[in-house]
N, C-alpha and C positions, 0 to 999 in steps of 0.2 A: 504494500500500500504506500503511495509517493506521502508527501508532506505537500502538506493545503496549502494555501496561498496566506499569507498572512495576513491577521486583523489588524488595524491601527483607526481608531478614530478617535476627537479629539470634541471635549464637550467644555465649550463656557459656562461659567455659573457666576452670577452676582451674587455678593456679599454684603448686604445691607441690614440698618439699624443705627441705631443714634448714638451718640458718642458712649464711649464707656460700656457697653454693650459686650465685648469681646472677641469684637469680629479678627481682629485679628491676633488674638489666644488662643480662638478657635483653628483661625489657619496654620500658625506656628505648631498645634499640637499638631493635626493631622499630620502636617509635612515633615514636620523634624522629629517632633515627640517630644518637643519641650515647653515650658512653661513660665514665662518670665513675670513677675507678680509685681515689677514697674511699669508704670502706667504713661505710654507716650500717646499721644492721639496722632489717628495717620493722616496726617494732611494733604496727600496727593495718590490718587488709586494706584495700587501695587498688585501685581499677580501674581500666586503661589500655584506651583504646580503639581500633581500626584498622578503618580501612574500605577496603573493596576493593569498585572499581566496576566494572562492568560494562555491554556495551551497554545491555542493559533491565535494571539494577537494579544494588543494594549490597546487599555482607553485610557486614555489621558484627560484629567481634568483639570484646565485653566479659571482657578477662583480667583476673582478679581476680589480684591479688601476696596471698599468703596468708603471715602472718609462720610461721619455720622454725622453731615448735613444734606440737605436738598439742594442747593446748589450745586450745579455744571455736574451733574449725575449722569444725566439721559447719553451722554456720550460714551460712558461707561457699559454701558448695558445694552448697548446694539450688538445683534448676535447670539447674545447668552437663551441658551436651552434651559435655564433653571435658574432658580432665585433663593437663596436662603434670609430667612429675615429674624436677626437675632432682635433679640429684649433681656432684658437683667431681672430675674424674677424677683430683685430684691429691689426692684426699680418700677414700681406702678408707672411712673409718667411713659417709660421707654415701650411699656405695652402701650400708650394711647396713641406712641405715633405710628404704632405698626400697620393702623390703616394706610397713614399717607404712603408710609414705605410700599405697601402692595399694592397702591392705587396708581404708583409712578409704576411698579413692575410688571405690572398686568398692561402695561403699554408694549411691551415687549415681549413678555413672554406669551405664547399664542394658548397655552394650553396649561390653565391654572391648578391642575394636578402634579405641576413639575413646580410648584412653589410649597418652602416648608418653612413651618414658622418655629421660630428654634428660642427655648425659655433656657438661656444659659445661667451659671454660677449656683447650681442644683447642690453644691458641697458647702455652701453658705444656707443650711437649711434654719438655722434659728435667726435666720434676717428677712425670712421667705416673705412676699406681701403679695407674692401673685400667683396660685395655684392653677392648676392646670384647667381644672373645670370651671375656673372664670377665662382665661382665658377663650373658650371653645363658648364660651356664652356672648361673650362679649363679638366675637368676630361670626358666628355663626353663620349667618350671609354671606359668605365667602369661601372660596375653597378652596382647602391647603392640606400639606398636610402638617401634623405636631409632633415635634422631639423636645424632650428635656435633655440636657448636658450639663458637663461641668466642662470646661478647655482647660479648667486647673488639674482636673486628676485621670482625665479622659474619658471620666466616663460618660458610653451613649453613643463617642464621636465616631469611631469606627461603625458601630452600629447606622449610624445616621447617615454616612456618606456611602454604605452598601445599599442603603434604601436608596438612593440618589442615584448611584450608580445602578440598581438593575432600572428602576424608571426611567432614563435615559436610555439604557439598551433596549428596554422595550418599546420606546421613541423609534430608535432608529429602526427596527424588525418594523416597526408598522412601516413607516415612510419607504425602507425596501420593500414590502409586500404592493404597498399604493400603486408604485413605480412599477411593479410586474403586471399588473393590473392591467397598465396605459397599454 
């Protein structure tokens, strides 16, 4: 039996939420595995990349860190297949802006099941002020999907970025099937 042609395909994802959020503790843990508990706020979008290999092939995922204002965004996020939108669960206000955050995303992204809304700093539990079933009340009209995390001790984030990654492959199987179709 020869060897297959090899996979490679290569998926955007934005990285959005308000400052102090963790977006990029979150991307520092996935990609390196570490954890830095000084606090710089990232003032200009930065891309962190992770690849996951498989028998016949890699997907590659290019997360953009998007700094946690609305401003000069929407250049950011052209392209991106998927949206993750963190909040600080120890941070009521950073859940109220999660609407604006998915209301900018949903400009982009075509198909609001590849959006997830991500409750980080879950190892800060005696500081907690926002639980998971207010969360899913509060946004209910809208569809995503929900993870809890901590980017401090990892947990969830592997878990989280394999949900990401097989919904994205099952993106692309559909978009190749459409395409057999024509």
């Amino acid at each position: 039996m020869g060897v297959g042609k090899m996979f490679e395909k290569t998926f955007k994802i934005a990285v959005l939420g308000d400052h102090a959020t963790g977006k990029t503790s979150l991307l520092r843990r996935l990609v390196y595995g570490e954890f830095d508990a000084e606090y710089l706020p990232t003032t200009k979008p930065e891309a962190f990349e992770r690849e996951y290999r498989f028998r016949n092939g890699v997907v590659r995922l290019v997360l953009w860190d998007v700094p946690g204002s609305l401003e000069e965004v929407d250049e950011n996020l052209y392209g991106a297949k998927a949206g993750l939108l963190l909040y600080d669960v120890c941070r009521e206000s950073s859940l109220r802006s999660v609407r604006r955050w998915y209301e900018l995303l949903s400009k982009f992204i075509r198909d609001k099941s590849h959006i997830w809304i991500v409750g980080n700093k879950i190892d800060l539990e005696s500081s907690r002020k926002v639980e998971a079933e207010k969360v899913k009340e509060k946004l209910r009209d809208i569809n995503f999907n929900y993870f809890e995390i901590s980017a401090k001790t990892g947990k969830n984030v592997e878990i989280l970025f394999k949900s990401i990654l097989r919904s994205l492959i099952e993106l692309q199987l559909e978009e190749v099937k459409m395409r057999l179709r024509d």
